[in-house]
C-alpha positions in Angstrom: 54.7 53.7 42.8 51.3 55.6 41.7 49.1 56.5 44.1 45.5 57.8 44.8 43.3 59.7 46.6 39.8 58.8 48.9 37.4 61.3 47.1 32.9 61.0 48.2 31.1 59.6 45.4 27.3 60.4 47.0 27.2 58.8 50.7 30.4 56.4 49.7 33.5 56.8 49.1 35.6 56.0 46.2 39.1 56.2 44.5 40.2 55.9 41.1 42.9 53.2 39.8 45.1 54.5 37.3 45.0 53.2 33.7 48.7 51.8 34.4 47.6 49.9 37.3 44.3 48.5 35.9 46.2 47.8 32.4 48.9 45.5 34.4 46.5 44.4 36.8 43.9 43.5 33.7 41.0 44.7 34.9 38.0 47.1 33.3 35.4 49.0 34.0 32.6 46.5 35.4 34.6 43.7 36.2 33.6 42.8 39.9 36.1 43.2 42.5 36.2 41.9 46.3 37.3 44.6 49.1 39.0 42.9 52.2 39.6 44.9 55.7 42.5 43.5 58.1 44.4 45.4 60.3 43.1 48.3 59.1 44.6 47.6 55.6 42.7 47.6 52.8 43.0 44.6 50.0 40.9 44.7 46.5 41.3 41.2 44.5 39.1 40.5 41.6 36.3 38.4 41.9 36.0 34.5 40.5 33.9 35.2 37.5 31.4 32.2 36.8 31.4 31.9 33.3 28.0 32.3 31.0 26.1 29.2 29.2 27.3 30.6 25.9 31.0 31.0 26.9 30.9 27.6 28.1 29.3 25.8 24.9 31.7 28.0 22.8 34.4 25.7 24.2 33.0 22.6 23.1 35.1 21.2 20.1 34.8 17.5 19.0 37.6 16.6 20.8 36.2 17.3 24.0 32.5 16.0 23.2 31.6 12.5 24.6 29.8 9.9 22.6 26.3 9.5 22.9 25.1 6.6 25.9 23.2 3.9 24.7 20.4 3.8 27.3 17.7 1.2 25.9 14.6 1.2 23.8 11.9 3.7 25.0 10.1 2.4 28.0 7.6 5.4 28.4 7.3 9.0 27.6 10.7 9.9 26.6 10.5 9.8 22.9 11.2 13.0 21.8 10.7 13.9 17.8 13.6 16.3 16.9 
C-alpha cells in the first residue's frame, strides 16, 4: 500500500499522490478534486466535471440530431437571413 506524507506548501498544507495511485485512480494535474472530513478521516473523490459547449456539440452525430419543428409562417420579427 503506498503511502505519503503532510508536507506545508505556504500557509496550507499539502501531500503528494504517487504516479501509481493517480494512474489507477485516473486523475492529473488540474483535474478538481472534493476533500471530505468525517470522523476525523479524510476522503478526496473527484469532482463532477460539467462538460464544455464544444465537448458537448462534438457529440452530436446525425443519429442523435432531431428534425427541424415546423412552427408556422413568420408572424413578426423572427425572420432571420442566414
Amino acid at each position: 500500500m503506498p503511502t505519503a506524507r503532510i508536507v506545508k506548501w505556504g500557509n496550507s498544507l499539502a501531500v503528494r499522490i504517487p504516479k501509481p495511485v493517480a494512474e489507477e485512480a485516473g486523475v492529473r494535474e488540474g483535474d478538481p478534486l472534493v476533500i471530505e472530513v468525517a470522523a476525523g478521516e479524510i476522503s478526496l473523490r473527484r469532482k463532477q466535471r460539467i462538460p464544455t459547449l464544444k465537448e458537448l456539440v462534438a457529440q452530436i452525430t446525425p443519429e442523435n440530431r432531431y428534425d427541424e419543428t415546423p412552427t408556422g409562417t413568420e408572424r413578426g420579427k423572427e425572420s432571420v437571413e442566414w
